[in-house]
Each structure stands twice: as structure tokens, then as C-alpha cells.
matplotlib code that plots the C-alpha trace (Angstrom):
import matplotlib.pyplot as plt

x = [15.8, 18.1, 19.1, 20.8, 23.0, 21.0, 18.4, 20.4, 21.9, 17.9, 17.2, 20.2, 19.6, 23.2, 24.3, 25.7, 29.0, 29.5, 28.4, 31.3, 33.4, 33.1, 33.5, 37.1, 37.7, 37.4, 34.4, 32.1, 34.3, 31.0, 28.6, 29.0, 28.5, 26.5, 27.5, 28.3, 29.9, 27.1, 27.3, 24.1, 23.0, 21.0, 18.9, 21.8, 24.4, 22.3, 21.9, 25.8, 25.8, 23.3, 25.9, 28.9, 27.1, 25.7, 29.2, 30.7, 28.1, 29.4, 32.8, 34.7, 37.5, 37.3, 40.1, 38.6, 34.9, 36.9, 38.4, 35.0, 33.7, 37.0, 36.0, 32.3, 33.2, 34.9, 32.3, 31.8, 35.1, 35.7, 32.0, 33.7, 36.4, 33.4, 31.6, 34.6, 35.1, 31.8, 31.6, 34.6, 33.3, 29.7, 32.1, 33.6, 30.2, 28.5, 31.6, 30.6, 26.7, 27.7, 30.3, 27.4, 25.1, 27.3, 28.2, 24.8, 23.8, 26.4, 25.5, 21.9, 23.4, 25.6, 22.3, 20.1, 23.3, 22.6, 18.9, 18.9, 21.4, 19.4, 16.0, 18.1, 19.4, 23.0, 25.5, 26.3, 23.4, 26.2, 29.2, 30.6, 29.7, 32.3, 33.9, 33.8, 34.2, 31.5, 29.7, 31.6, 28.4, 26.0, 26.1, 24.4, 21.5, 21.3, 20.7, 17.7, 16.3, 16.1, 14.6, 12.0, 11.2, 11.0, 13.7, 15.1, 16.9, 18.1, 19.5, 21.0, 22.8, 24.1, 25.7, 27.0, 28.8, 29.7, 31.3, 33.8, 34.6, 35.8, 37.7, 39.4, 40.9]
y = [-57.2, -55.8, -52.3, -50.4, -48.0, -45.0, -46.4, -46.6, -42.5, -41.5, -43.9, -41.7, -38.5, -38.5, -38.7, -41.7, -39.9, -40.0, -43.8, -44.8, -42.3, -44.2, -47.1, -46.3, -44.8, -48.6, -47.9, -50.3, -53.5, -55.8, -54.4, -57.3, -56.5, -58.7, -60.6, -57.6, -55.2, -53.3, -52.9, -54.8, -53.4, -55.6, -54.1, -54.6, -52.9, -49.8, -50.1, -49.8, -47.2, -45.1, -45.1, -44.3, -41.3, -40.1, -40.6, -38.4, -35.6, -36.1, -35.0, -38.3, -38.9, -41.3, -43.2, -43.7, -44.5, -47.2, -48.3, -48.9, -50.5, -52.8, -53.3, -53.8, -56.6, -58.8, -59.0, -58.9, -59.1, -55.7, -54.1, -52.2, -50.3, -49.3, -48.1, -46.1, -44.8, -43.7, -42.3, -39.7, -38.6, -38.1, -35.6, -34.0, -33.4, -32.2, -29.7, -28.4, -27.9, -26.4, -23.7, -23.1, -22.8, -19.7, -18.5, -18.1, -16.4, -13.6, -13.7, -12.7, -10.2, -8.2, -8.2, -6.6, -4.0, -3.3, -3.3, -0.6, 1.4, 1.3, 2.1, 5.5, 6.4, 6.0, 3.8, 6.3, 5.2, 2.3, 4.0, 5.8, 9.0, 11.5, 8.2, 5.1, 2.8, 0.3, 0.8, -1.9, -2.7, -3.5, -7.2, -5.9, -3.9, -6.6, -8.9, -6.9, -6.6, -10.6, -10.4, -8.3, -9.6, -13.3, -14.5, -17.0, -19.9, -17.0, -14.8, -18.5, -19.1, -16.0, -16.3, -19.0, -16.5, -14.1, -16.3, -18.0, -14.5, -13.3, -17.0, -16.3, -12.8]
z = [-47.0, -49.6, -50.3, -53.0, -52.4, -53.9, -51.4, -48.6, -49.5, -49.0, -45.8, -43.9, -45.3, -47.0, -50.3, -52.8, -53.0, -49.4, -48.7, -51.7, -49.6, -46.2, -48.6, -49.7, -46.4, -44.6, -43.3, -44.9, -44.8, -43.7, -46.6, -49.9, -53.4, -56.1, -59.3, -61.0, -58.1, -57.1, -53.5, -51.5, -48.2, -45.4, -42.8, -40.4, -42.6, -42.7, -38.6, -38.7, -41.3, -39.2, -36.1, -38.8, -40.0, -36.2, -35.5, -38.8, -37.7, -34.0, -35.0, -34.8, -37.3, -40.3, -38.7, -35.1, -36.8, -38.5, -35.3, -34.1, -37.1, -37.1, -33.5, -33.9, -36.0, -33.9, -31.5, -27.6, -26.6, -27.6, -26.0, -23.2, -26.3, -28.4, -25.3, -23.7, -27.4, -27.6, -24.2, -24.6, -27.8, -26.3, -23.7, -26.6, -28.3, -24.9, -24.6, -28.0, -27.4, -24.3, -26.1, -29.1, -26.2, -24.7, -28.4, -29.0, -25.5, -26.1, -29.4, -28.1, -25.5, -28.7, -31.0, -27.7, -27.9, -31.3, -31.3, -28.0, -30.0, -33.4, -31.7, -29.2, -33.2, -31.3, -29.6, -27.2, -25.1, -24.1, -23.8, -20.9, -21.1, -23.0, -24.2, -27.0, -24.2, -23.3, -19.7, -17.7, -16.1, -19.4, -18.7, -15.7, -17.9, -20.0, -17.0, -15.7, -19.4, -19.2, -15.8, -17.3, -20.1, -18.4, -20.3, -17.3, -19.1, -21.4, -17.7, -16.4, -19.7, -19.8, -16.0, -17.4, -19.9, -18.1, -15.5, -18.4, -19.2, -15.7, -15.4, -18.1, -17.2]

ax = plt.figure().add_subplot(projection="3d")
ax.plot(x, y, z, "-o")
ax.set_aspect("equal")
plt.show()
């Protein structure tokens, strides 16, 4: 089957400027056009175009998706560089979930700071007393709050926090 290109933009959820970007960019060297230049996609263009954008969103750079696209098309000989390829960027990728993932943990620790305080009327209720300083043991509060409130996968991820911060000092 045959696509147009306005097609193809609402089929991957992106838009005509950015398939006639990846276009100039080298990325869509195997996609033909019609008598009159309007590009024509098959059903196996848009299967490549579908790992160029999960790619894009992935992180990878124009030029290495174009790398594997240059690779893709010569074939089997080159199956073992397009999977090593994608295989350190699946690394890279789970190293970034993995970061959000403790970003948003303390994230959720800071706004429990800030919800305690706004409910006492007062930050002091963290500080140590007669000071501005933060309890050195409110991790530890904040721990038991999770306990209590059965927030396990919330307590573990935190840990996980908490253990990159004293590595790091």
C-alpha cells in the first residue's frame, strides 16, 4: 500500500515538518517520490520510519539514526552493528528512566517536606531546633511515613536515593 506523507505524519503521531526534516537530514534515503516529487511511502518505509522516530524519542542523534539507516540498508551483513547500536543506546535510555525514576522519588520526598510544613503552619517542624538547618535524620521520618502509609515501591526507590546521595559525598 501507498502513503502520503501527511498520512504517514498522523500514522507516527509526528508532524509533516518533521518527516521532510529526517528527509533532509539523510534519514529517509529508501522512501521514492512520484512523477511530480511528492514523496510515496510503503508499508515497509513507515516500519523503518517507526524505528527512526522510537529512536529520535530515545535520544539517539540524527547522525547515529542515519548510521543505522545507512546500515539497515545494506542488509545482513551488518545485523550484529545495528544490534550492538541499539543495545548501548537501550543502556543509555535505561540510565535515564532510572535517574527520572530517583528525580521523581526525591521529588516526592521534598513535596511531603512541604505539605507537613504547610499543614504545622511552619517549616520549623523540620528544622533543628533553635536553627534553619534541616534535621539530618528526616530521610529517616520520611522513611517511616512511607512504611505507614504502604508506600513500599515508593520506600525501595527512595533507598535507592538516598544511597546515590551518601556515594556521592
Amino acid at each position: 500500500m501507498a502513503y502520503s506523507i501527511g498520512q504517514v505524519a498522523d500514522q507516527l503521531g509526528v508532524s509533516i515538518d518533521t518527516i521532510r526534516y529526517y528527509d533532509k537530514s539523510g534519514l529517509l534515503p529508501f522512501v521514492q517520490r512520484n512523477s511530480i516529487g511528492r514523496r510515496i511511502f510503503t508499508d515497509n518505509d513507515v516500519h523503518l520510519m517507526r524505528t527512526i522516530v522510537c529512536l529520535k524519542n530515545a535520544g539517539v542523534p540524527v547522525a547515529e539514526i542515519a548510521t543505522f539507516i545507512e546500515l539497515r540498508l545494506k542488509g545482513d551483513e551488518t545485523l550484529s552493528d545495528r544490534y550492538q547500536l541499539l543495545k548501548t543506546h537501550e543502556q543509555a535510555l535505561q540510565q535515564q528512566i532510572t535517574d527520572l525514576q530517583d528525580t521523581m522519588s526525591y521529588l516526592k520526598f521534598k513535596e511531603w517536606y512541604y505539605q507537613t510544613a504547610t499543614e504545622a503552619g511552619h517549616e520549623d517542624i523540620h528544622f533543628v531546633p533553635g536553627t534553619n538547618e534541616v534535621q539530618p535524620d528526616l530521610d529517616q521520618e520520611y522513611d517511616r511515613h512511607l512504611k505507614a502509609t504502604g508506600q513500599l515501591e515508593e520506600l525501595a526507590r527512595f533507598a535507592n536515593v538516598k544511597d546515590y546521595r551518601l556515594r556521592r559525598r
